[in-house]
C-alpha positions in Angstrom: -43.7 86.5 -172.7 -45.3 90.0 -172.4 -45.2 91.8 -169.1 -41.8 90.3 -168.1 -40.0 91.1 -170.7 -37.8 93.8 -169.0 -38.5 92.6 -165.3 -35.5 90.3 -163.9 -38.2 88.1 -162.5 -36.0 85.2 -162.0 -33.6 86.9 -160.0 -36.2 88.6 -157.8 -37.9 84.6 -156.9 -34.9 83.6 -156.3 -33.3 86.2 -153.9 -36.8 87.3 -152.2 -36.5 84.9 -149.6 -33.3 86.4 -148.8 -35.2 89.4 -147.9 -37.2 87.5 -145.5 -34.3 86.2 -144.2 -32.7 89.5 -143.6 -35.8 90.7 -142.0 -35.8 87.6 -139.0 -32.3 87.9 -138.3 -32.7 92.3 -137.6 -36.0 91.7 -135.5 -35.7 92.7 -132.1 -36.5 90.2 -129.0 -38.0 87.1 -128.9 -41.6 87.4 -129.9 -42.5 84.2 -131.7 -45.7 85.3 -133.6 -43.2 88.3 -135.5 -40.8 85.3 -136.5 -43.6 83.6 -137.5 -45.8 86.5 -139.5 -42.5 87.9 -141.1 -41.5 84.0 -142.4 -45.4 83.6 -143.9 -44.9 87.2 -145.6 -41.5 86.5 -147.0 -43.0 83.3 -148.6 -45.6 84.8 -150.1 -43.9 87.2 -152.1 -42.0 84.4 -154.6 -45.2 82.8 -154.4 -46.7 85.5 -155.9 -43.9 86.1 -158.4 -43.8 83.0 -159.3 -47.9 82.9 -160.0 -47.2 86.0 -162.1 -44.6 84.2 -164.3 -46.7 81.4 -164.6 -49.6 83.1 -166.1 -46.9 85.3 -167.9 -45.2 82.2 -169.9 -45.6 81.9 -173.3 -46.2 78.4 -173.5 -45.7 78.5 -177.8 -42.1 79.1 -177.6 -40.9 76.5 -174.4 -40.0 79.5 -172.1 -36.8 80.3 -173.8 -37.8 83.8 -173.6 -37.0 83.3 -169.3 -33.0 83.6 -168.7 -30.7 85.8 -167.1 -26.7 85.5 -166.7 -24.0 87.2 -165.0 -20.2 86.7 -165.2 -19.6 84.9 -162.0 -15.7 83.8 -162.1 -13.6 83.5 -164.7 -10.1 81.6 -164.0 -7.1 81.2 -166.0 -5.4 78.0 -164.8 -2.2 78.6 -167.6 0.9 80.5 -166.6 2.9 79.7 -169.6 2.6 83.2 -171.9 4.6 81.5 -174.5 2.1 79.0 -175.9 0.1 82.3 -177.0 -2.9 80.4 -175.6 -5.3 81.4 -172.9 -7.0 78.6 -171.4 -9.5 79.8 -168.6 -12.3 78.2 -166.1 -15.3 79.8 -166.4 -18.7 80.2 -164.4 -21.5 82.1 -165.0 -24.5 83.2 -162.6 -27.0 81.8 -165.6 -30.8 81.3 -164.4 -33.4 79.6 -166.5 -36.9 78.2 -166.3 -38.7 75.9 -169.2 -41.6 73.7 -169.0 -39.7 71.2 -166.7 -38.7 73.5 -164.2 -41.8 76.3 -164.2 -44.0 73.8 -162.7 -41.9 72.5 -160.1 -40.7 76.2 -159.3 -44.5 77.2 -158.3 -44.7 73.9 -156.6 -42.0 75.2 -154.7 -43.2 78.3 -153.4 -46.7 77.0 -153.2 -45.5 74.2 -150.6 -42.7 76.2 -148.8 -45.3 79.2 -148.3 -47.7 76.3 -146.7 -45.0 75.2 -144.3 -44.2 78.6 -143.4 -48.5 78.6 -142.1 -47.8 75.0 -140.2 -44.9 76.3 -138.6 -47.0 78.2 -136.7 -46.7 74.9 -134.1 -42.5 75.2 -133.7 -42.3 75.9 -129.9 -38.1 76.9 -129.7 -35.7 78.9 -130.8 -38.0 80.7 -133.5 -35.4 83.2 -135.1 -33.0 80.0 -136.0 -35.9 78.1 -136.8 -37.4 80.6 -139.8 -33.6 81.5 -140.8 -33.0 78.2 -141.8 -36.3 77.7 -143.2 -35.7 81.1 -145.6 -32.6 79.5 -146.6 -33.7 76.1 -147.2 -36.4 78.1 -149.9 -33.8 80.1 -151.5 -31.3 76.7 -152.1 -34.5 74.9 -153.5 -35.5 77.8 -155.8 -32.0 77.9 -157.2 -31.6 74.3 -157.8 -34.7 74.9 -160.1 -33.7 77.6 -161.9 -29.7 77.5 -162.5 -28.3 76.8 -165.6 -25.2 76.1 -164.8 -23.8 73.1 -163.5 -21.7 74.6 -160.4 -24.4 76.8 -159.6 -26.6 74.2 -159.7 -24.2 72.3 -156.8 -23.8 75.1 -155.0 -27.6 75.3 -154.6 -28.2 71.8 -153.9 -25.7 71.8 -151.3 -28.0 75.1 -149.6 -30.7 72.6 -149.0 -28.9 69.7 -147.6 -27.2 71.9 -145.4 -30.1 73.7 -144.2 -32.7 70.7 -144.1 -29.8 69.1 -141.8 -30.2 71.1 -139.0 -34.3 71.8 -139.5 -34.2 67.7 -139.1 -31.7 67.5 -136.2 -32.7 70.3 -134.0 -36.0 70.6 -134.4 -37.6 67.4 -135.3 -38.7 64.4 -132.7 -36.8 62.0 -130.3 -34.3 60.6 -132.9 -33.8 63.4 -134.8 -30.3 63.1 -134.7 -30.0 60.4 -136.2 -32.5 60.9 -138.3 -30.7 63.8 -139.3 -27.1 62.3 -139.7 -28.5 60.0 -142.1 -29.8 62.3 -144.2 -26.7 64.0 -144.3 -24.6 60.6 -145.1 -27.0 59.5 -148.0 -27.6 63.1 -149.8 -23.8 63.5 -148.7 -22.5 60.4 -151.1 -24.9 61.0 -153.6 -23.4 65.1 -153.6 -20.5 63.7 -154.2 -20.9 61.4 -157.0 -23.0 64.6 -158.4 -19.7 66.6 -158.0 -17.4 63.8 -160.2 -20.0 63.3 -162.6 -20.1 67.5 -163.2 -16.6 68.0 -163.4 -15.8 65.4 -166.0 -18.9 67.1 -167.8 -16.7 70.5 -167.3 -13.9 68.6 -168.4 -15.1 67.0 -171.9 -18.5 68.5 -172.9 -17.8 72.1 -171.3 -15.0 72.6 -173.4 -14.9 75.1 -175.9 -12.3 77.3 -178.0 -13.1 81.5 -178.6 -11.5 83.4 -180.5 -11.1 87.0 -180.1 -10.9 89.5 -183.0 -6.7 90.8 -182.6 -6.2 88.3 -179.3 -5.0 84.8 -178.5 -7.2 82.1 -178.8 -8.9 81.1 -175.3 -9.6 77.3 -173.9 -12.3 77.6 -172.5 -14.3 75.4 -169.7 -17.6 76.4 -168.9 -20.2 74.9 -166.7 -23.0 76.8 -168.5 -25.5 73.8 -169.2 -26.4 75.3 -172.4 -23.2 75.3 -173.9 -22.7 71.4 -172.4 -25.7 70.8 -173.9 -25.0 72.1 -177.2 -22.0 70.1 -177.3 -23.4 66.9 -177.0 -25.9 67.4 -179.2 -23.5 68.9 -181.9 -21.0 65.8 -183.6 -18.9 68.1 -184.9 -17.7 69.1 -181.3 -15.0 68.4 -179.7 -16.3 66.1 -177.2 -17.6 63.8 -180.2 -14.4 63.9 -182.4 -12.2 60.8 -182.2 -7.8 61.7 -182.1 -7.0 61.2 -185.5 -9.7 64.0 -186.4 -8.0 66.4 -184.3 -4.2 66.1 -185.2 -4.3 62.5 -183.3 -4.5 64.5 -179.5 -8.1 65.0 -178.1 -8.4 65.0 -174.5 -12.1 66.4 -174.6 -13.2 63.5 -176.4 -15.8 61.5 -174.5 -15.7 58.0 -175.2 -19.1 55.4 -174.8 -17.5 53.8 -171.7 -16.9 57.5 -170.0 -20.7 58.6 -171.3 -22.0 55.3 -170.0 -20.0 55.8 -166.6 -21.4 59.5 -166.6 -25.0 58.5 -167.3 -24.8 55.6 -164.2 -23.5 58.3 -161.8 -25.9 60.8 -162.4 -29.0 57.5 -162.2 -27.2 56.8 -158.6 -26.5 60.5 -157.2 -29.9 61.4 -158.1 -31.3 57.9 -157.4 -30.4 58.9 -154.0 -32.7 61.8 -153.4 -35.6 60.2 -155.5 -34.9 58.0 -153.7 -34.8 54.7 -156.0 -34.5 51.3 -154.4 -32.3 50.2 -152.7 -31.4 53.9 -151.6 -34.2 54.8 -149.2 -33.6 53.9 -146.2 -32.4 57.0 -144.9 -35.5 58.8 -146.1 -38.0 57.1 -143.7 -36.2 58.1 -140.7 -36.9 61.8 -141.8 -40.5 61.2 -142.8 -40.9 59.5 -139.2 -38.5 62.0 -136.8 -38.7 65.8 -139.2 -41.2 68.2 -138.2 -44.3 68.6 -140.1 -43.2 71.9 -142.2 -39.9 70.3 -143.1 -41.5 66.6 -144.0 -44.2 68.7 -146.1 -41.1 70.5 -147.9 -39.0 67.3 -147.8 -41.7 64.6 -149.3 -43.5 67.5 -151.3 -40.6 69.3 -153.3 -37.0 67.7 -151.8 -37.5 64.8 -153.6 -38.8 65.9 -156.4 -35.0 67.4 -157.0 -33.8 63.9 -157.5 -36.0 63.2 -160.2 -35.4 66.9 -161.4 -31.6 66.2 -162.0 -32.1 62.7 -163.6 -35.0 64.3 -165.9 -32.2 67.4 -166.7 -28.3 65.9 -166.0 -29.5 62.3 -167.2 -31.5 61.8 -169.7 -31.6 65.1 -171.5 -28.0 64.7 -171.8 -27.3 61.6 -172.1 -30.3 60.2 -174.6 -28.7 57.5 -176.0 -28.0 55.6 -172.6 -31.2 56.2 -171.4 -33.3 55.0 -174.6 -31.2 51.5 -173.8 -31.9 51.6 -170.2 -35.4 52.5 -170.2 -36.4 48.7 -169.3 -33.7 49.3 -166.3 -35.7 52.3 -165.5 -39.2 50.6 -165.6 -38.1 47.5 -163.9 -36.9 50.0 -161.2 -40.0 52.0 -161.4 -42.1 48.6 -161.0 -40.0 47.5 -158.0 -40.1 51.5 -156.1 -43.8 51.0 -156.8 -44.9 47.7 -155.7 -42.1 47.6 -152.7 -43.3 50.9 -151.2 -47.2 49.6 -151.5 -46.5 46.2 -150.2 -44.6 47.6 -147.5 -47.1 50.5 -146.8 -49.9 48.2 -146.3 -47.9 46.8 -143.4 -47.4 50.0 -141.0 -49.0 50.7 -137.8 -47.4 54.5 -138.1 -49.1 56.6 -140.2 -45.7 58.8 -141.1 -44.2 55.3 -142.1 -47.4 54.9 -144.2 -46.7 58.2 -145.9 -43.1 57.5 -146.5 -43.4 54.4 -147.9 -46.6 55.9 -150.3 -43.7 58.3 -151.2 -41.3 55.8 -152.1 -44.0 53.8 -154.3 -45.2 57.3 -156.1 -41.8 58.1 -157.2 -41.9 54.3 -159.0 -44.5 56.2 -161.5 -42.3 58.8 -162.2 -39.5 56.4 -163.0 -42.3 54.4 -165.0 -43.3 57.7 -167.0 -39.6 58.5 -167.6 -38.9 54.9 -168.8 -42.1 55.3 -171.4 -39.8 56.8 -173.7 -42.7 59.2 -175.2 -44.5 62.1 -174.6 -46.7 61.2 -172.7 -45.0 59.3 -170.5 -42.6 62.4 -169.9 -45.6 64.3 -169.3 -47.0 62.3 -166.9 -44.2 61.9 -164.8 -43.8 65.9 -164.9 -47.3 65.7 -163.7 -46.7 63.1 -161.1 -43.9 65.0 -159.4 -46.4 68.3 -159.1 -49.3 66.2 -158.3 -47.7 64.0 -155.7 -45.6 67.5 -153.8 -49.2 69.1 -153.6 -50.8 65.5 -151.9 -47.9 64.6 -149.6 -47.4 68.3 -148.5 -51.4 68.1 -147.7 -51.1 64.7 -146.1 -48.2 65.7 -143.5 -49.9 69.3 -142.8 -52.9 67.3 -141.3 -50.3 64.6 -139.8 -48.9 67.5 -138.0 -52.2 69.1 -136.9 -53.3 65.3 -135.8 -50.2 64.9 -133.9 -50.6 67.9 -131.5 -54.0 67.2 -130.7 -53.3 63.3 -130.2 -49.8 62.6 -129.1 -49.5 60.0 -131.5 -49.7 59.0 -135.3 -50.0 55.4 -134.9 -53.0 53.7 -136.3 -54.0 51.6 -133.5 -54.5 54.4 -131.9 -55.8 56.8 -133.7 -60.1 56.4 -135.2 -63.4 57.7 -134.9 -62.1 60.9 -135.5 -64.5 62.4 -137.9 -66.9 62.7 -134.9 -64.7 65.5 -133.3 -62.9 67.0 -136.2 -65.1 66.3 -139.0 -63.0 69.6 -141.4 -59.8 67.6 -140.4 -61.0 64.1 -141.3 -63.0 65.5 -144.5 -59.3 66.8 -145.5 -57.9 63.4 -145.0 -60.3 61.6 -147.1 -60.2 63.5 -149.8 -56.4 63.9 -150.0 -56.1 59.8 -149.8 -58.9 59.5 -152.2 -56.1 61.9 -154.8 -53.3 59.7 -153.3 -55.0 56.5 -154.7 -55.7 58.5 -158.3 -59.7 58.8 -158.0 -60.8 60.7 -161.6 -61.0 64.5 -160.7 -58.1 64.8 -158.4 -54.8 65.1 -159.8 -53.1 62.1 -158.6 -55.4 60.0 -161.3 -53.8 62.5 -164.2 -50.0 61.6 -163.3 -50.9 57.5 -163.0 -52.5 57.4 -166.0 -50.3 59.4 -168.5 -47.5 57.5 -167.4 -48.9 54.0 -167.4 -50.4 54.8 -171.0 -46.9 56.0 -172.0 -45.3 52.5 -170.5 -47.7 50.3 -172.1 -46.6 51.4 -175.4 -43.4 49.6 -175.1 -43.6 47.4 -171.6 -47.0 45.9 -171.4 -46.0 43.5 -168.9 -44.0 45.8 -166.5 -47.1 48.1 -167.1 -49.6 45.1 -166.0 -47.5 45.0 -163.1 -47.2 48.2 -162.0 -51.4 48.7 -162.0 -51.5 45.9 -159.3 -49.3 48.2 -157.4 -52.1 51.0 -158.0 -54.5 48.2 -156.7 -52.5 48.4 -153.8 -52.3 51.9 -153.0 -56.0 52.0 -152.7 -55.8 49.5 -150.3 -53.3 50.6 -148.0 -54.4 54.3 -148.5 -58.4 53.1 -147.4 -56.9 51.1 -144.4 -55.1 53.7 -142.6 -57.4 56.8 -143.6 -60.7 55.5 -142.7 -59.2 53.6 -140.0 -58.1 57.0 -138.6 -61.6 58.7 -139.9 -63.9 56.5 -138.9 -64.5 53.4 -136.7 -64.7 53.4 -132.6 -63.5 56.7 -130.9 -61.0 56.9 -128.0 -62.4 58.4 -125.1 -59.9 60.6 -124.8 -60.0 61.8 -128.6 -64.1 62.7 -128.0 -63.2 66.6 -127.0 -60.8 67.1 -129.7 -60.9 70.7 -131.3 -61.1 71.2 -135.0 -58.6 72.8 -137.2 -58.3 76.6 -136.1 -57.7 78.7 -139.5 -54.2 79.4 -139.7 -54.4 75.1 -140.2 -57.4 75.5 -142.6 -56.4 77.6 -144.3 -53.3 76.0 -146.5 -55.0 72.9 -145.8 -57.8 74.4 -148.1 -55.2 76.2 -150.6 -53.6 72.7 -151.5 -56.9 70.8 -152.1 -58.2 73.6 -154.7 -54.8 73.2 -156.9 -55.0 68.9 -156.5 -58.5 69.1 -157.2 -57.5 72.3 -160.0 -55.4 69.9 -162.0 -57.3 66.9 -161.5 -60.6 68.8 -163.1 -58.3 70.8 -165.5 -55.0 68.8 -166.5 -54.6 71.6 -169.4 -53.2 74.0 -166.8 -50.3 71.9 -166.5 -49.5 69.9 -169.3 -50.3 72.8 -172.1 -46.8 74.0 -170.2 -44.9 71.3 -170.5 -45.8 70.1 -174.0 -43.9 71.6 -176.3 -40.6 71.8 -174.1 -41.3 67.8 -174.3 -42.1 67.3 -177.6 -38.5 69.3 -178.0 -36.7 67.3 -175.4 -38.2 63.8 -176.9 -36.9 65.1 -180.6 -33.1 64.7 -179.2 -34.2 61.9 -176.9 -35.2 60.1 -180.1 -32.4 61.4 -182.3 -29.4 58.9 -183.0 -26.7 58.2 -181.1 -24.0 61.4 -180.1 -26.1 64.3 -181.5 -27.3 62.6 -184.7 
């Protein structure tokens, strides 16, 4: 870390789309293209932040060097003066970014700046429409860069709220109910997020301070840091049994409290992955959202589920997930063969998409379940490489749909006669989707497949046929779509204009960047994993 050292970089990614925000809500009238222009401005500029901190990271030392905190709220919660003890809640306005969340962070703003180009299609209420959208950026770049776990809430709630009403006012003929599912799902899961942090709060945030010529002070902190500290330390409260404490420990946290911790976390985040059987509500969005929100839904919103089982879950709570890591990959297996078995059997190409989606997040739970570095690394590469795929996919779903009325397969082919950029675009992003060498969907498959076979060769024989699979379902419906006997109708079809081509090219260079050069990613994440796998490794409690 060089040329940030004195630049609060994290709080200017994180509050910049504010700006953009305030900017749409104080323009004048109801000219859509100065919605539009000011939304693609005020998504470049974390974009290019975010570049800049990329390049700036000093990959040697884990990005330790990047955090900024603020007091937030501090509460005392004990009347009683006569104890001569202070016992306070506190909060603090902590940011953060590592080699887990630096990649997904630029993923991010790479994706939401993309929407913001295929919104240029949104034909209502344009000022509403962008607000949301600015919001929905700024919730998504805080989930990925708070360190602390109400903050982190707080954030995540941002995003369902906003996505909620980008879904149900703005998206196709069910989008209500498309909509009110999302909300239900991602709703629950919230709140088994919410039980799962306080108890944290309540057992690992605990702490005592004290002051040189003052009481002592109880303190409760939701600073993920200190929480993390405390698990990892068995000398802290949170690991010492009663009689090692005067025989009173309400902090402790006992193995069936830790295991019951570690299986709400797998299911609130489980959710949003989404793992099977919690997906349903996902393909009604992929099938009713509009195309901006489904590229920022499939290609970063679900990437936050896998986020906060990576961070809350197993970075916490090692011990329970080194003993369910068959649970994991047997989970992985299933997410990956169902969604590939299931894809090959739409006649909607969204449906197709969604259920790809579903299958791909099966290799993250595979690389997770690996257990080793390079299985943690390829799932890390997985969830970049798939956001950058999907968000390309559903740009040219969108830009099909407009042209054709329709995304379902018996409908659609020949195509590459009148939009031969278009159809090129689609090839080539279902040729990454099925992990052809050079593109970076190969890179993510393979790291965490070689990371699984060193412990689960049979789960990882059976996870390949599902990438035998995914080339077949992906060839079926994109060069059914590509190539084959034209409509008649479809023969005068115009070819992408450039405010389509353009982040439709912009997302090809960085999947065909990281296929060609893996190095630009993983050197990031290494040593933050080979950290993170030393205390995944460790003995039980901290040991």
């Amino acid at each position: 870390m060089t040329l940030l050292q004195d630049v609060p970089i994290l709080s200017l990614i994180l509050l910049s789309p504010l700006l953009g925000l305030a900017v749409i809500l104080l323009l004048p009238g109801q000219r859509a293209s100065w919605f539009k222009r000011t939304a693609i401005a005020a998504t470049l500029l974390p974009l290019v932040l975010s570049l800049w901190l990329y390049a700036d990271f000093d990959r040697s030392k884990g990005g330790d060097g990047y955090s900024e905190s603020a007091a937030w709220l501090t509460l005392p919660i004990n009347n009683d003066t006569n104890t001569g003890v202070e016992i306070l809640f506190s909060f603090q306005f902590t940011l953060g970014v590592d080699g887990l969340s630096l990649p997904l962070l630029l993923l991010t703003t790479l994706v939401t700046a993309m929407a913001a180009w295929a919104a240029w299609h949104v034909k209502k209420r344009w000022r509403a429409f962008f607000s949301w959208f600015m919001l929905l950026e700024f919730g998504m770049l805080g989930v990925f860069l708070a360190r602390d776990l109400f903050l982190f809430f707080i954030f995540f709630e941002i995003t369902l709220v906003s996505a909620y009403f980008l879904i149900g006012v703005w998206g196709y003929y069910n989008r209500e109910r498309a909509a009110n599912r999302f909300l239900i799902y991602n709703g629950i899961g919230s709140a088994i997020m919410l039980v799962a942090f306080v108890l944290l709060v309540n057992t690992a945030g605990f702490r005592i301070e004290e002051p040189a010529g003052e009481a002592p002070q109880f303190i409760y902190s939701g600073s993920y840091a200190d929480i993390g500290a405390n698990m990892a330390d068995p000398n802290a409260f949170v690991h010492l049994p009663p009689e090692a404490t005067g025989g009173v420990n309400p902090f402790q946290m006992s193995e069936a409290m830790g295991w019951t911790l570690f299986i709400l976390l797998l299911v609130a985040f489980g959710i949003k992955l989404p793992i099977f059987p919690f997906h349903t509500w996902m393909l009604r969005v992929h099938k009713e959202a509009p195309p901006p929100v489904v590229m920022i839904h499939s290609g970063i919103l679900l990437k936050m589920g896998a986020y906060g089982l990576i961070r809350f879950g197993l970075f916490l709570f090692p011990e329970q997930a080194r003993e369910w890591a068959t649970v994991l990959a047997v989970l992985g297996v299933v997410n990956l063969l169902y969604g590939a078995i299931l894809a090959f059997r739409q006649q909607e190409f969204k449906l197709v998409l969604a259920y790809s989606s579903i299958s791909h997040m099966g290799i993250v739970l595979i690389g997770l379940a690996a257990f080793n570095d390079i299985g943690l690394q390829g799932a890390i590469f997985q969830l970049v490489s798939h956001g950058l795929i999907s968000a390309l996919m559903f740009l040219i779903v969108g830009s099909l749909y407009e042209r054709t009325g329709t995304t379902e397969l018996p409908k659609l082919g020949g195509l590459a006669r009148s939009m031969p950029f278009m159809s090129g675009m689609l090839l080539t992003a279902g040729l990454a989707a099925l992990g052809l060498p050079g593109l970076s969907g190969f890179v993510g498959e393979l790291l965490s497949l070689l990371g699984l076979f060193q412990s689960h060769r049979w789960l990882t024989a059976a996870a390949a046929l599902g990438i035998v699979l995914t080339a077949v379902y992906v060839l079926r419906s994109v060069l059914g779509i590509t190539f084959g006997p034209q409509r008649e109708e479809h023969g005068a079809l115009r070819d992408a204009r450039f405010v389509e081509a353009l982040p439709m090219i912009v997302l090809l260079s960085f999947i065909i960047l990281l296929g060609c050069f893996p190095s630009a990613l993983t050197d990031t994440v290494q040593l933050s994993v080979e950290t993170w796998m030393q205390q995944l490794l460790a003995s039980s409690w901290g040991g």
